[in-house]
N, C-alpha and C positions, 0 to 999 in steps of 0.2 A: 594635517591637511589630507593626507593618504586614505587616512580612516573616513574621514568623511565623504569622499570620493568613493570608496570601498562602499560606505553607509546608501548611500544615494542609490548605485548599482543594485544593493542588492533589491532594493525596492522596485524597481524596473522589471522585474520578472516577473511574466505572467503566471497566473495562479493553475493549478492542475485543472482539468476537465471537470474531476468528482474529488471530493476524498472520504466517502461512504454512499451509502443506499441512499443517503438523504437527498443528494443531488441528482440520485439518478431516480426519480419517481417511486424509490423504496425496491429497484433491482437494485443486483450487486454492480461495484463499482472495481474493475479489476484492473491489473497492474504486470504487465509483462515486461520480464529484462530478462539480457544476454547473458549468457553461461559460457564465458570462451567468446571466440570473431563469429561465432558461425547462429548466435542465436538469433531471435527476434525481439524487437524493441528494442529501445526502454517505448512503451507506450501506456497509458491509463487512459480508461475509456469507461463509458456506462455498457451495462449489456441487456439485454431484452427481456429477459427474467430473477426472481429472486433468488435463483437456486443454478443462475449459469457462473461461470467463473471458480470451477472446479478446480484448489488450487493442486498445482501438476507441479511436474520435475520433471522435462526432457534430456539428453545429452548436450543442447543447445539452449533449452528457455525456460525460465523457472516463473510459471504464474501462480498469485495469489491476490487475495482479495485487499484493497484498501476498505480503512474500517475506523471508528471512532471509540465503538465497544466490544466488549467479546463477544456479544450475540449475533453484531453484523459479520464474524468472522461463519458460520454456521446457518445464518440466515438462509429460509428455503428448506430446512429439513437437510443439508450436506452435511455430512460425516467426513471429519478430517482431522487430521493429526495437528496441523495447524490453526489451532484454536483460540491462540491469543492474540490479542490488540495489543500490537508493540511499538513503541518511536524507532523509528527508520527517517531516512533520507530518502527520498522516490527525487529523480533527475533535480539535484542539488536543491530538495526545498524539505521542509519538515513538516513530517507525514507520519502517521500510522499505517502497519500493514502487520498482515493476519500471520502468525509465526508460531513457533514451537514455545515454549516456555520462555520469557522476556523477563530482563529486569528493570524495574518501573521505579523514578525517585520515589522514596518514601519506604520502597519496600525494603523487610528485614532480610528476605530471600526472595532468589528467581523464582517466575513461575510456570 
């Protein structure tokens, strides 16, 4: 009975903003969370161009791009370390977001 109660809930949660370019008119779709009390977000949101959502690394907030494939990770011409379309969690729902090398089911190694 638990489970099903659990099942129901989790259906109730509304869906992200974006979770690639696709939603946001083919700009980037970006994704801020806290690093420690002191950062900003968690927030996802669309942004005004292809090439904004430079992902970063503050002492406080760690942004990068939500993404479906690894081209939307680079989309706009941005050069980043963070290259890959990986499964993550964004505020307890499953989601892709642009990461360092990932390991993906099916693969024989990380990438």
């Amino acid at each position: 009975m638990l489970a099903l109660i659990l099942l129901a809930l989790a259906g109730c949660q509304s869906p992200l903003p974006c979770d690639g370019p696709e939603q946001c008119g083919g700009n980037a779709c970006c994704f801020d969370f806290p690093i420690g009390y002191l950062g900003q977000g968690p927030a996802v949101y669309c942004t005004s161009a292809p090439d904004a959502c430079h992902p970063t690394e503050t002492l406080n907030t760690r942004t990068t791009r939500m993404c479906e494939t690894d081209a939307d990770c680079v989309a706009g011409g941005i050069s980043t370390v963070w290259s890959h379309c990986c499964p993550s969690s964004v505020m307890d729902r499953a989601a892709n977001t642009c990461g360092g090398p990932c390991s993906r089911p099916g693969d024989s190694r990380s990438r």
